[in-house]
VOVOMAR-617604 format. One record per residue: residue number from 1; chain; x, y, z of N, C-alpha, C in turn. Coordinates in Angstrom, 2 decimals, padded with zeros to 5 digits, m for minus. Atoms other than C-alpha are relative to their C-alpha. Layout:
<atoms>
<atom NUM; "A"; <X; Y; Z>; <X; Y; Z>; <X; Y; Z>> ...
</atoms>
This chain:
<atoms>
<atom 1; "A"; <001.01; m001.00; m000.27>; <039.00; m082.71; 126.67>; <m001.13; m000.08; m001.03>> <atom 2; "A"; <000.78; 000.09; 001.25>; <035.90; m082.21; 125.17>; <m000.54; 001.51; m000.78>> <atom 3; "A"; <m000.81; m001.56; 000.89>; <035.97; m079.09; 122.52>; <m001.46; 000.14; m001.01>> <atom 4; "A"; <000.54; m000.68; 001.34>; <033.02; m077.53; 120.63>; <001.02; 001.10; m001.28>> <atom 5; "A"; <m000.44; m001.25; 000.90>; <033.95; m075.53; 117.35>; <m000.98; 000.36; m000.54>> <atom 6; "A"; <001.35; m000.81; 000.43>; <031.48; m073.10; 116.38>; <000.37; 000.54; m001.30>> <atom 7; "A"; <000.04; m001.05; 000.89>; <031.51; m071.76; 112.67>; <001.83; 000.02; m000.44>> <atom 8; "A"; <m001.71; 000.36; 000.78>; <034.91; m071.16; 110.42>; <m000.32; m000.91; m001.43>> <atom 9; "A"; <m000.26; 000.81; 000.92>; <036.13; m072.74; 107.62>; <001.65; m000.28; 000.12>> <atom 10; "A"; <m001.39; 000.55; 000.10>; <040.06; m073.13; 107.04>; <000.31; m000.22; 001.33>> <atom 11; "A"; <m000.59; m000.89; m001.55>; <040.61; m072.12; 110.57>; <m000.61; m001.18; 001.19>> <atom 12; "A"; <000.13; 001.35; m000.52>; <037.96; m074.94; 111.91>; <001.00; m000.97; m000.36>> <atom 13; "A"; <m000.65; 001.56; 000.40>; <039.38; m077.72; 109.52>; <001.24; m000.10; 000.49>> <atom 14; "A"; <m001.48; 000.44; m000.11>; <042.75; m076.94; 110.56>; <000.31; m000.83; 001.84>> <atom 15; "A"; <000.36; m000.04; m001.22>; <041.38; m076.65; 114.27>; <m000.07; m002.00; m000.06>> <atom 16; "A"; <000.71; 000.72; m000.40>; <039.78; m079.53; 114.26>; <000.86; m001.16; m000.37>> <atom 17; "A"; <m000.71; 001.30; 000.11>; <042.17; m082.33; 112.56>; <001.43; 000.39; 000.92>> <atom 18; "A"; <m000.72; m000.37; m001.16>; <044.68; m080.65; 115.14>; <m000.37; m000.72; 001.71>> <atom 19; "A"; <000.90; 000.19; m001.21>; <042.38; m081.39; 118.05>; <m000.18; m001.50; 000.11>> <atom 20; "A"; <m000.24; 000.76; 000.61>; <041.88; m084.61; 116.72>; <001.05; m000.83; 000.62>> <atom 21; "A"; <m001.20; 000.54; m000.28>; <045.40; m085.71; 117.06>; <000.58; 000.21; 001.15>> <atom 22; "A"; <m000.27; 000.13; m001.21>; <045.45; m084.87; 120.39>; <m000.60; m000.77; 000.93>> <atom 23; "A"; <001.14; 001.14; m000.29>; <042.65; m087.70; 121.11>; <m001.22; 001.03; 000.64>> <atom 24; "A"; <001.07; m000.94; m001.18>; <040.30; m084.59; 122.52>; <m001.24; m000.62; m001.03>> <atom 25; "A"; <000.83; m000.22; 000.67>; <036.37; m084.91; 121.63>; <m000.18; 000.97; m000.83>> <atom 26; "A"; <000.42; m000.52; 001.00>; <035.28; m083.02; 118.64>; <m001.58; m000.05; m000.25>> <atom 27; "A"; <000.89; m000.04; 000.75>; <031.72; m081.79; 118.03>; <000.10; 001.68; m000.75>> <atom 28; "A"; <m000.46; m001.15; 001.13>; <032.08; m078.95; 114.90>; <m001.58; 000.41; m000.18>> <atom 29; "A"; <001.41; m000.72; 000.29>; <028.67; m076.59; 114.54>; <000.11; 000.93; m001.07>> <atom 30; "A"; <m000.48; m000.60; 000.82>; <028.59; m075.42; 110.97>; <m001.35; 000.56; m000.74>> <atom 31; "A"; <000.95; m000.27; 000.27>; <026.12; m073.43; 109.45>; <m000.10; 000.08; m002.29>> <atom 32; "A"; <m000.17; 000.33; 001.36>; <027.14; m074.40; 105.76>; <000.05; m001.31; m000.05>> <atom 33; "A"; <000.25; 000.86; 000.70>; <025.91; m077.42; 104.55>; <001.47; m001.23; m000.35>> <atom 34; "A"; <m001.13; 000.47; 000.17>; <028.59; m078.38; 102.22>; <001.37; 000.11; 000.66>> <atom 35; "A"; <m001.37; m000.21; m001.14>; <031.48; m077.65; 104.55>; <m000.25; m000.78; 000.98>> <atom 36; "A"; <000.68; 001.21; m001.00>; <029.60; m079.84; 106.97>; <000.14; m001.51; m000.36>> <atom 37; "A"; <m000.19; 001.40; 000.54>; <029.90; m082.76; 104.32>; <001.13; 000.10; 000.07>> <atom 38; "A"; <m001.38; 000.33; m000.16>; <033.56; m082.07; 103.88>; <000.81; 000.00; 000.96>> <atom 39; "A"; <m000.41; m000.06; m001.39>; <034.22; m081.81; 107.96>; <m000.48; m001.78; 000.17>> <atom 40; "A"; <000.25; 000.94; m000.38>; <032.57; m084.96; 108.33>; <000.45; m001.48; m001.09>> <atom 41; "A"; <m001.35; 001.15; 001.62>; <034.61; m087.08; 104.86>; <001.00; 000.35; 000.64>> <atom 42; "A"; <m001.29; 000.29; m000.37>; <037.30; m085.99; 106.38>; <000.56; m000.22; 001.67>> <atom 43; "A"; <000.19; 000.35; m001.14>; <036.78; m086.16; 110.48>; <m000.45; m001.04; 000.06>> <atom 44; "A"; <000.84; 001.06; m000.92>; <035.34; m089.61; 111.02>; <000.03; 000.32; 001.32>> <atom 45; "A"; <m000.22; m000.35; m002.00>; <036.23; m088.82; 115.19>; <m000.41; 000.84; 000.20>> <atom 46; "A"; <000.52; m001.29; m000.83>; <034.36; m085.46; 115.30>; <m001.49; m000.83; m000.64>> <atom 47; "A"; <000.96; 000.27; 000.00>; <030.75; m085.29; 115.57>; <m000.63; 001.18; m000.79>> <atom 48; "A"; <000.41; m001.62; 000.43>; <029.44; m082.44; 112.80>; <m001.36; 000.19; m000.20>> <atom 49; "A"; <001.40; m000.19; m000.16>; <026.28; m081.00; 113.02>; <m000.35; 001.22; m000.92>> <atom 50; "A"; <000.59; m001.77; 001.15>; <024.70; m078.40; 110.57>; <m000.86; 000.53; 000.68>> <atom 51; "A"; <001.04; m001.09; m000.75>; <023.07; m075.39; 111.86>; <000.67; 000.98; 000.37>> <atom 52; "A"; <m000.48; m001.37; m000.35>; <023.70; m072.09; 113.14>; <000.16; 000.00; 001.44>> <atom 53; "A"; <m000.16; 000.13; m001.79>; <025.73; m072.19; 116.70>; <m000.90; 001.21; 000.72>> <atom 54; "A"; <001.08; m001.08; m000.21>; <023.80; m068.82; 117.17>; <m000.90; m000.57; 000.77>> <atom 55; "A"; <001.81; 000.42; m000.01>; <020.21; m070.38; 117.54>; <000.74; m001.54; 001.55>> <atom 56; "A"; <m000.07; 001.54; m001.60>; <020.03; m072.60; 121.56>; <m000.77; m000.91; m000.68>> <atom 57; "A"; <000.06; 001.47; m000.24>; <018.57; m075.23; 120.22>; <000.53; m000.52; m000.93>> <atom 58; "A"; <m001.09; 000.59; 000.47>; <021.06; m076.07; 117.49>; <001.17; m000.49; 001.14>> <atom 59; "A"; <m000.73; 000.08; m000.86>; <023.41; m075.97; 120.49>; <m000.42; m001.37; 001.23>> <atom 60; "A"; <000.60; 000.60; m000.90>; <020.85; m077.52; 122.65>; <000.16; m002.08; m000.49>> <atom 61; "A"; <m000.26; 001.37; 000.89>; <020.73; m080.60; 119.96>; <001.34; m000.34; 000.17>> <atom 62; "A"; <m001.35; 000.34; 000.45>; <024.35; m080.85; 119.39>; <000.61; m000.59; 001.29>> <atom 63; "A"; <m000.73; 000.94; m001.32>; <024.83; m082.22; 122.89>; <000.90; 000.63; 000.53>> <atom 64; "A"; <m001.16; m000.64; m000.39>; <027.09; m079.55; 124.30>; <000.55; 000.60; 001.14>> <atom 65; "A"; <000.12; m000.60; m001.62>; <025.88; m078.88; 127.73>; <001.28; m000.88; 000.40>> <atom 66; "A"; <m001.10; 000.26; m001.03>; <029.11; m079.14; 130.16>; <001.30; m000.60; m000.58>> <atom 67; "A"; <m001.06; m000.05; 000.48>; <031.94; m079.28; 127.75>; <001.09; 001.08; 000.09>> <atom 68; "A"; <m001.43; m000.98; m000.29>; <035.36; m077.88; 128.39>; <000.28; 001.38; m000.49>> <atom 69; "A"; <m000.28; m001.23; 001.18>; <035.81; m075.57; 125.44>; <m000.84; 000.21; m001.04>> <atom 70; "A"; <000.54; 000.08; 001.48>; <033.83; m073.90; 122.60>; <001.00; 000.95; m000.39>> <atom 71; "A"; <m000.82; m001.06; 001.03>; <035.83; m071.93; 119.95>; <m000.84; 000.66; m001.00>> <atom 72; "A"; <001.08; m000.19; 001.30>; <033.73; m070.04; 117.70>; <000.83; 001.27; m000.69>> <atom 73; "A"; <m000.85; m000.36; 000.94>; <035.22; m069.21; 114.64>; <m001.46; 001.11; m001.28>> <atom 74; "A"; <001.35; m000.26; 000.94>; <032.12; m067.23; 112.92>; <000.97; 001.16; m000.40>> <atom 75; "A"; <m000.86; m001.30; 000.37>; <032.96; m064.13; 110.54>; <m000.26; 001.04; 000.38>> <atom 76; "A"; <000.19; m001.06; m000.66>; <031.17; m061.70; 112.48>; <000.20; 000.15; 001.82>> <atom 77; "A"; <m000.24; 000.02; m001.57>; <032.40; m060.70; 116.15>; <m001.48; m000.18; 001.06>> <atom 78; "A"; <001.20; 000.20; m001.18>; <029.08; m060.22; 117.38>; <m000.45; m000.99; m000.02>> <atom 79; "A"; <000.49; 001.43; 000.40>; <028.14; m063.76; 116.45>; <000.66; m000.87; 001.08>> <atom 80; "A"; <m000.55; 000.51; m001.12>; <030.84; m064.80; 118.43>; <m000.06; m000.01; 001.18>> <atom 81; "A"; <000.48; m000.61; m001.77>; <029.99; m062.86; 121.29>; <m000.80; m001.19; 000.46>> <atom 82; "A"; <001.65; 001.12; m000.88>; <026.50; m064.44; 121.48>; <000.14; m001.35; m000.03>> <atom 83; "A"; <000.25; 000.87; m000.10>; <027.51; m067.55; 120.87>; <001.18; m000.42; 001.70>> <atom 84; "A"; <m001.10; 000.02; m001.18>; <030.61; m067.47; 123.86>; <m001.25; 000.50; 001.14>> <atom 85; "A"; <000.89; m000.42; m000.69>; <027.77; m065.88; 126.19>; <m001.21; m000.95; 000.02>> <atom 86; "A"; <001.13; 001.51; m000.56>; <025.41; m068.70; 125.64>; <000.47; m000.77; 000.32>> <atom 87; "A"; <m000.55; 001.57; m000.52>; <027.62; m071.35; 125.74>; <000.29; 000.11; 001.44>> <atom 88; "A"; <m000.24; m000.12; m001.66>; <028.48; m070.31; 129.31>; <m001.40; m000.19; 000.64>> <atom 89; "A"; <000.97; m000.68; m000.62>; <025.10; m068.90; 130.52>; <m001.01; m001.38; m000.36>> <atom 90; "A"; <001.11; 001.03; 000.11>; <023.11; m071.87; 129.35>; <000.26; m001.33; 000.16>> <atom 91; "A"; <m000.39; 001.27; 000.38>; <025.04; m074.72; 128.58>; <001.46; m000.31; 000.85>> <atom 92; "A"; <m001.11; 000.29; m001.10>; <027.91; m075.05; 131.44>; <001.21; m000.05; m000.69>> <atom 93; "A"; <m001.17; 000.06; 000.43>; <030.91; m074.55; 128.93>; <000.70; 000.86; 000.64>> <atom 94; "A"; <m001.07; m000.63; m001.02>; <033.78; m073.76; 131.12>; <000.98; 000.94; m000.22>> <atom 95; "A"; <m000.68; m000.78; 000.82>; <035.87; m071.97; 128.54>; <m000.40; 000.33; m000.95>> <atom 96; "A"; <000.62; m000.19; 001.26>; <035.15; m070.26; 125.64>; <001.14; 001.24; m000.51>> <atom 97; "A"; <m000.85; m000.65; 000.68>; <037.46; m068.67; 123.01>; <m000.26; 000.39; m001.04>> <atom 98; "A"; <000.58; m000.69; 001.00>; <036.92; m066.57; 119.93>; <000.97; 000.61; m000.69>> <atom 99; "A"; <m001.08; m000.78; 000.65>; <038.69; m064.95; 116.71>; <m001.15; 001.53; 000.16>> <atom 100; "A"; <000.69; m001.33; 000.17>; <037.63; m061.19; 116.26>; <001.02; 000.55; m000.96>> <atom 101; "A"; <m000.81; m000.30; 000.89>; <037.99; m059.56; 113.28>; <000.27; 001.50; 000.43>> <atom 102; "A"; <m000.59; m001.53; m000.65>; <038.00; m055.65; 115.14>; <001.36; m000.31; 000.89>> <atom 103; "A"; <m000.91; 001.00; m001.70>; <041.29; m056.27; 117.70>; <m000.68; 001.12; 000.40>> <atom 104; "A"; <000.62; m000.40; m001.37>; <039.19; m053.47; 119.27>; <m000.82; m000.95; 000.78>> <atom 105; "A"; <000.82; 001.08; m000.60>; <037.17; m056.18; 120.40>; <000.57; m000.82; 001.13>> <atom 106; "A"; <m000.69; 000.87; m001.09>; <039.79; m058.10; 122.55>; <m000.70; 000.23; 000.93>> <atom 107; "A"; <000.31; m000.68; m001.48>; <039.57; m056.20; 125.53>; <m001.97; m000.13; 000.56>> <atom 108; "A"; <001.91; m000.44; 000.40>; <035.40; m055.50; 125.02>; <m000.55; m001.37; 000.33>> <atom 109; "A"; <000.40; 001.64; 000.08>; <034.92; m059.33; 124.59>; <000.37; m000.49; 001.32>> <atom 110; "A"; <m000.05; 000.82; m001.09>; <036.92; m060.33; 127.40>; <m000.36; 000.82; 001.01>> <atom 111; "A"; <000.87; m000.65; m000.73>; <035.04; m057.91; 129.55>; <m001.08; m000.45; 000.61>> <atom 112; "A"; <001.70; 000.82; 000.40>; <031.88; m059.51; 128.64>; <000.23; m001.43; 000.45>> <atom 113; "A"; <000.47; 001.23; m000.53>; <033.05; m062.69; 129.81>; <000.45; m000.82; m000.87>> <atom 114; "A"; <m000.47; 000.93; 000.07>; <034.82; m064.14; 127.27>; <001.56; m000.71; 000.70>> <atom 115; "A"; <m001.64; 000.19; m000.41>; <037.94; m066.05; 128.14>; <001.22; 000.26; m000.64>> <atom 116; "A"; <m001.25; m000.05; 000.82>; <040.24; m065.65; 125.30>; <m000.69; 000.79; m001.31>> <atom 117; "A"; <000.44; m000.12; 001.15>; <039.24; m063.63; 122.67>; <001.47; 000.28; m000.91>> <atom 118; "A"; <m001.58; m000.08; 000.88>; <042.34; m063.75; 119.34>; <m000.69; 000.77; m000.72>> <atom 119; "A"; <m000.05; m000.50; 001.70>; <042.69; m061.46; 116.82>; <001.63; 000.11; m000.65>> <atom 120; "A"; <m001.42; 000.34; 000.56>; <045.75; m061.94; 114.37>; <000.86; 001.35; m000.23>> <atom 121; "A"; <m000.54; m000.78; 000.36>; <045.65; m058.58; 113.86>; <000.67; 000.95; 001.06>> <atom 122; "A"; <m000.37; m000.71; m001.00>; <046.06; m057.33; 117.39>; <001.46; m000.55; 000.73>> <atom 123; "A"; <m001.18; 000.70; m000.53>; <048.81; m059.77; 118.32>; <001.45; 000.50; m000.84>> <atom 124; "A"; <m001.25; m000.04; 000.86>; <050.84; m059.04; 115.12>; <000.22; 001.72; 000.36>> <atom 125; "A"; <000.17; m001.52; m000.68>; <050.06; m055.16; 116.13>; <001.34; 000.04; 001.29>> <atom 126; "A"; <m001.24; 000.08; m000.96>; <052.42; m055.87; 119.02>; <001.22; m000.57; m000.31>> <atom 127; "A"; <m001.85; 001.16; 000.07>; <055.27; m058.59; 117.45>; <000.09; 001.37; m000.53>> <atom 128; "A"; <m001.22; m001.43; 000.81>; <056.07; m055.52; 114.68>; <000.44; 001.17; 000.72>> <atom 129; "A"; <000.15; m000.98; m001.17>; <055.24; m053.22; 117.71>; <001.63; m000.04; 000.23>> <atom 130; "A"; <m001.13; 000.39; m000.66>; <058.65; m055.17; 119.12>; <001.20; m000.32; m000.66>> <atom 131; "A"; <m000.78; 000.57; 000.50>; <060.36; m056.20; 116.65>; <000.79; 001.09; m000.67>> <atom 132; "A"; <m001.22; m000.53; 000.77>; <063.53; m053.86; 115.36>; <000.06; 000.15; m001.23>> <atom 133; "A"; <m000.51; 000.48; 001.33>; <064.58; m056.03; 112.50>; <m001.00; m001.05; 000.06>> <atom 134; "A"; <m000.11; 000.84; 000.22>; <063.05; m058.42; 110.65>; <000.95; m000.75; m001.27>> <atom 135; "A"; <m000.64; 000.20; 000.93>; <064.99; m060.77; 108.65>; <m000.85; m001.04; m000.69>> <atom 136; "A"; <000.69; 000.75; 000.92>; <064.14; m062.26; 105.43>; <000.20; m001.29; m000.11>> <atom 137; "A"; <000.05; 001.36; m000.15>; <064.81; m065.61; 106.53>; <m001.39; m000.67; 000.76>> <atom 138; "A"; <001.68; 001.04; m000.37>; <061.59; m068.25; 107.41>; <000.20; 000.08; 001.28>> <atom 139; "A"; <000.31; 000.37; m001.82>; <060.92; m067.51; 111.59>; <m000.52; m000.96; 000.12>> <atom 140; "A"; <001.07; 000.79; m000.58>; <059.46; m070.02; 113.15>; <000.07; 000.23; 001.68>> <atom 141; "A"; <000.38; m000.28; m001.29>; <057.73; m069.71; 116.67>; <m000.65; m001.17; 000.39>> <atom 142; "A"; <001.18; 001.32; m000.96>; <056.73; m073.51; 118.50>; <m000.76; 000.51; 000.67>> <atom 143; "A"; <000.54; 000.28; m001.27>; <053.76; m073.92; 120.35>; <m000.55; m001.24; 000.15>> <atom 144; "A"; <000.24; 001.02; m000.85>; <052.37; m076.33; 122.73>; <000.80; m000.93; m000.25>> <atom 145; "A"; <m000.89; 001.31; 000.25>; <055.29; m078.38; 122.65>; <000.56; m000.49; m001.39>> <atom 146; "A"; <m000.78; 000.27; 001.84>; <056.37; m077.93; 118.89>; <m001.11; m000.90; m000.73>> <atom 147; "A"; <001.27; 000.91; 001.02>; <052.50; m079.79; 117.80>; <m000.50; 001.60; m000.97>> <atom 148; "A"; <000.30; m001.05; 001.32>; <052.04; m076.30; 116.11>; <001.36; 000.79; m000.14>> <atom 149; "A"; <m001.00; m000.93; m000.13>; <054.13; m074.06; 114.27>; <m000.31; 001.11; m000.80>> <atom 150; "A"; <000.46; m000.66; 000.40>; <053.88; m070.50; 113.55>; <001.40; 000.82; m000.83>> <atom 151; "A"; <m000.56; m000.18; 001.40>; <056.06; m069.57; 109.98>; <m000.10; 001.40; m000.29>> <atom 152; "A"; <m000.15; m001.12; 000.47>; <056.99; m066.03; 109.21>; <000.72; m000.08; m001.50>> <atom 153; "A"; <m000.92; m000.28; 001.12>; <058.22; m066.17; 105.47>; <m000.43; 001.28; m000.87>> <atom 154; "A"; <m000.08; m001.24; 000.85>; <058.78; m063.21; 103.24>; <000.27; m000.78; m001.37>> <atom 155; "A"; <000.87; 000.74; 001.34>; <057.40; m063.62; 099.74>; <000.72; 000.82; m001.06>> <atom 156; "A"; <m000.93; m001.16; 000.85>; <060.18; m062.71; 097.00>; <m000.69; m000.07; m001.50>> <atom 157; "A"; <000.78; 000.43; 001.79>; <059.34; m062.00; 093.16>; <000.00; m001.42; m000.71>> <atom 158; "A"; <m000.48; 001.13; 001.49>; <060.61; m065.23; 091.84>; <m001.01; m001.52; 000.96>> <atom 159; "A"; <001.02; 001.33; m000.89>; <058.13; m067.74; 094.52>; <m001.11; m000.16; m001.09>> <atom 160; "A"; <001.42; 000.26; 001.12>; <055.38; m069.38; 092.46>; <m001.13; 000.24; 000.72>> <atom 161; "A"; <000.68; m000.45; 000.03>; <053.19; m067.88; 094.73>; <m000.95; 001.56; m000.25>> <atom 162; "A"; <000.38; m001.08; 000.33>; <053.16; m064.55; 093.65>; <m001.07; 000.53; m001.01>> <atom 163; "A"; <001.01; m000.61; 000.81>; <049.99; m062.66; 092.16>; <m000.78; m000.82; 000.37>> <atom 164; "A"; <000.89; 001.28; m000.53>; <048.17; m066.00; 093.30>; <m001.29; 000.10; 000.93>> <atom 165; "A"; <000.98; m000.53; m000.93>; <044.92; m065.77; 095.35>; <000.01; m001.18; 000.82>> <atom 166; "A"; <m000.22; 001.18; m001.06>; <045.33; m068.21; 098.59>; <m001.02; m001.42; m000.47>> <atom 167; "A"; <000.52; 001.29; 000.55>; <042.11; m070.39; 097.12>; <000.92; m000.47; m000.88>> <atom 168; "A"; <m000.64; 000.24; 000.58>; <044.14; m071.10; 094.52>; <001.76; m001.08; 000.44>> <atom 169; "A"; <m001.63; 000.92; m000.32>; <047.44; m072.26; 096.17>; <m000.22; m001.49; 000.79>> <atom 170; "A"; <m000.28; 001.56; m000.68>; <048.24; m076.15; 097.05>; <000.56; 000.44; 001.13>> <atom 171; "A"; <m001.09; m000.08; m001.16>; <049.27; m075.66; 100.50>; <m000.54; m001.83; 001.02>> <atom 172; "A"; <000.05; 001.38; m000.61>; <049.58; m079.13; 102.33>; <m000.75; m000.01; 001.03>> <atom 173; "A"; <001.36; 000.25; m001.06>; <046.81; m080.77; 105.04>; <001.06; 000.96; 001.19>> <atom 174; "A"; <m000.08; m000.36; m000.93>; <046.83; m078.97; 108.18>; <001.16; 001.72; 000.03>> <atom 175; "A"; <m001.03; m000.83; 000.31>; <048.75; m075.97; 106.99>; <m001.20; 001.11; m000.44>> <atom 176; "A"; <000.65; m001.32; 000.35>; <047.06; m071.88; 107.08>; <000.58; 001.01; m000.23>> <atom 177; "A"; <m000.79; m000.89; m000.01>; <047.92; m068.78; 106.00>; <m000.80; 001.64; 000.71>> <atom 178; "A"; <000.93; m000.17; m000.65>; <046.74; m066.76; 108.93>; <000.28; 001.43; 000.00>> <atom 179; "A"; <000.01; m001.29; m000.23>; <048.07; m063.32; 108.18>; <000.41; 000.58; m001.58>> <atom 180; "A"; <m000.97; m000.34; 000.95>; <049.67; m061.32; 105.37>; <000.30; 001.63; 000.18>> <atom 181; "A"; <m000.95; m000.96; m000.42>; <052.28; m058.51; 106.35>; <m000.01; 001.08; m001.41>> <atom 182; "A"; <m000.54; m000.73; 001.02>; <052.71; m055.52; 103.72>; <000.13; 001.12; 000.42>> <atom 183; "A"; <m000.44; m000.96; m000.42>; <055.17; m053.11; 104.88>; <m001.13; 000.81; 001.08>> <atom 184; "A"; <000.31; m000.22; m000.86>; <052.82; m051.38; 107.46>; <m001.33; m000.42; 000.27>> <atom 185; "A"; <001.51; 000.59; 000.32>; <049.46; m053.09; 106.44>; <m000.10; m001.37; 000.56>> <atom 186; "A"; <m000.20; 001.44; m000.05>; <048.49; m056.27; 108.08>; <m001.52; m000.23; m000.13>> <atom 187; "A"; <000.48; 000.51; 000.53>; <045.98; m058.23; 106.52>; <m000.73; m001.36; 000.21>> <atom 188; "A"; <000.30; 001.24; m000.39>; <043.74; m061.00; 108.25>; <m000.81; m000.79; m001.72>> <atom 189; "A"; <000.89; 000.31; 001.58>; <043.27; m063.07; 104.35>; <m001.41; m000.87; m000.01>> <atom 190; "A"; <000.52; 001.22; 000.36>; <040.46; m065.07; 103.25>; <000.38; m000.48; m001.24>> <atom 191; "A"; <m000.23; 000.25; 000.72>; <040.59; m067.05; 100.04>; <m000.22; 000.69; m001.32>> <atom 192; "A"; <m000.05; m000.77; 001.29>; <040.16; m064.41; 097.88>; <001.31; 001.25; m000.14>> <atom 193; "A"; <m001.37; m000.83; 000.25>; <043.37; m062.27; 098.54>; <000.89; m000.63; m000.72>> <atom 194; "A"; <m001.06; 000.89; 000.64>; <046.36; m062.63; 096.64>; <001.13; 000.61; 000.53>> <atom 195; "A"; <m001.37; m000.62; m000.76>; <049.88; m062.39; 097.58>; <000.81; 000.27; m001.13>> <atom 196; "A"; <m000.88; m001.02; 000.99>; <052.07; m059.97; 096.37>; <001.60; m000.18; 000.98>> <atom 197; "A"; <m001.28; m000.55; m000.42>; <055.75; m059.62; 096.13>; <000.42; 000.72; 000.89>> <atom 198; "A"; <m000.38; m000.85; m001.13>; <057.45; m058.60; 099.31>; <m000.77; m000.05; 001.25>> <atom 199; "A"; <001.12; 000.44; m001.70>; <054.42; m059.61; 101.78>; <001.03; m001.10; 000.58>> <atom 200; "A"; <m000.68; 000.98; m001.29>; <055.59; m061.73; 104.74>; <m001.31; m000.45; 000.44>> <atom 201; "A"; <001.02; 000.44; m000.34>; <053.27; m064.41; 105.29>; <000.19; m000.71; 001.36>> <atom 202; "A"; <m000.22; 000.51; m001.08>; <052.55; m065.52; 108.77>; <m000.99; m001.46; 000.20>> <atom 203; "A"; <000.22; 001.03; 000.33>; <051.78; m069.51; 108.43>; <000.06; m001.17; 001.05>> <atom 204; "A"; <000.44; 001.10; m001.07>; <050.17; m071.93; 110.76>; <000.26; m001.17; m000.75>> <atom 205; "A"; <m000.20; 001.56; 000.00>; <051.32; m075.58; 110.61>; <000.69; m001.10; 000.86>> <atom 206; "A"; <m000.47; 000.74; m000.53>; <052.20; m078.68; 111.82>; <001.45; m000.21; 000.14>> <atom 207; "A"; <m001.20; 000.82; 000.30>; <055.94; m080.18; 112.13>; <000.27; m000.41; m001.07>> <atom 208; "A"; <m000.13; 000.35; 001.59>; <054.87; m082.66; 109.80>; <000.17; 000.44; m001.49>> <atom 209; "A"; <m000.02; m000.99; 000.96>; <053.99; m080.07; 107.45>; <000.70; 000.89; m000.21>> <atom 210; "A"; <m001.00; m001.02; 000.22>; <056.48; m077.57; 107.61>; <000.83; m000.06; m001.09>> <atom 211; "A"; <m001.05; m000.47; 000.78>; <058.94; m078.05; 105.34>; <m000.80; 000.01; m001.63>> <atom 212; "A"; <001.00; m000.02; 000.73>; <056.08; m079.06; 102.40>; <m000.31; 001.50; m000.09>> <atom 213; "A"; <000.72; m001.77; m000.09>; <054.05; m075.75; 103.45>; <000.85; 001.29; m000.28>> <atom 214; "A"; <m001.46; m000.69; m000.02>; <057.73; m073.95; 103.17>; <000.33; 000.53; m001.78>> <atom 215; "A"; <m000.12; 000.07; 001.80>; <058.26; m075.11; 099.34>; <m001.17; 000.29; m000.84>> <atom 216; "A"; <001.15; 000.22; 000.69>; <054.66; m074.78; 098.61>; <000.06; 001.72; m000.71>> <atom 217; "A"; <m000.32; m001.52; m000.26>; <055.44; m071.00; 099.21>; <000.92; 000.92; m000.84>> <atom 218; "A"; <m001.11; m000.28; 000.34>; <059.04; m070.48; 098.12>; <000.24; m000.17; m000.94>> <atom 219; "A"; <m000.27; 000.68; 001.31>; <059.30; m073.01; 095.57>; <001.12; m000.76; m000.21>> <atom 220; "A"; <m000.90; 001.14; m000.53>; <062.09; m074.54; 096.45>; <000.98; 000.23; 001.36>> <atom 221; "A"; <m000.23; m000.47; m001.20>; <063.95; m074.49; 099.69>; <001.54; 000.78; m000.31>> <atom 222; "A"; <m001.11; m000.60; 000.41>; <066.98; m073.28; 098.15>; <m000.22; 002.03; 000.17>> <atom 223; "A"; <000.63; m001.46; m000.14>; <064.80; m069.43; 098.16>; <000.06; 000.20; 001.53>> <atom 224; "A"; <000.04; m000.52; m001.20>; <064.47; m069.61; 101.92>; <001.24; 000.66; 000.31>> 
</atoms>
């Protein structure tokens, strides 16, 4: 398929060397510069373009008329909106998907026409919704066929990531930490949170990466 990504940072790169390995096209629309050099050092197979997916004729340039999918990963919802609403309305993209950081927005968004709008916080809003018990052992949840995996670990005092702010932590390629749980608080991070004792982190990665991304966490697998 062929796959715009609009905007992001961890959340593209992870996107995108994911996407990648599924042989799909890749063109990445980034409106940071340097993040644009380090999408394109480390994508040779995507096509990255600097500029603001926002603005039609960044879009218009980037070659994007009548592609399958855009994803736009921007940090403001309404950004996303407009850019999911052009990419349809102008440029023949057939799907279009979006994070939102309100989860009031789901519903609102896909109203408007998008197709998928995620938020981490509205989904996890429902697992704890469902969930009883959890136990302090590492969940894991496959998808698409076990090429991703989604990592529930609970974060004890003695892990070397504790007090830590996520920039800070080595976590292995293709590996995010896309939520953080605290007792009734959930927490979509960027790289400036830190994790505290007793959070339950909810952790996007590969196969490959799993058991790496596991210890990176724990500290040794002996803690899980």
């Amino acid at each position: 398929m062929k796959i715009v990504v609009a905007g992001g940072r961890d959340e593209a790169d992870f996107l995108i060397g994911l996407l990648l390995m599924g042989k799909h096209k890749i063109i990445a629309i980034n409106g940071d510069m340097g993040y644009c050099e380090h999408l394109a050092a480390s994508y040779n197979a995507a096509s990255v373009i600097y500029g603001d997916p926002c603005k039609e004729y960044v879009m218009d340039e980037a070659g994007v008329k009548g592609y399958d999918i855009l994803i736009a990963l921007r940090e403001k919802d309404a950004d996303n909106l407009e850019i999911c609403q052009m990419a349809k309305r102008l440029f023949a993209i057939k799907k279009t998907v979006c994070t939102v950081r309100n989860p009031k927005n789901v519903e609102i968004f896909e109203m408007l026409g998008v197709d998928r709008a995620i938020s981490a916080t509205y989904m996890l809003a429902h697992y704890i919704e469902q969930a009883s018990v959890i136990e302090d052992l590492v969940r894991v949840m496959p998808l698409e066929n076990q090429k991703v995996l989604v990592n529930e670990i609970k974060v004890n005092s003695d892990c070397p990531v504790v007090d830590r702010r996520i920039a800070d932590m080595e976590l292995p390629f293709n590996t995010i930490i896309s939520c953080i749980i605290r007792e009734t608080e959930v927490i979509v991070p960027n790289g400036q949170n830190k994790i505290m004792a007793g959070a339950r982190l909810v952790v996007i990665t590969t196969p490959q990466s799993q058991k790496e991304s596991v210890k990176a966490i724990l500290g040794s697998e002996d803690n899980e």
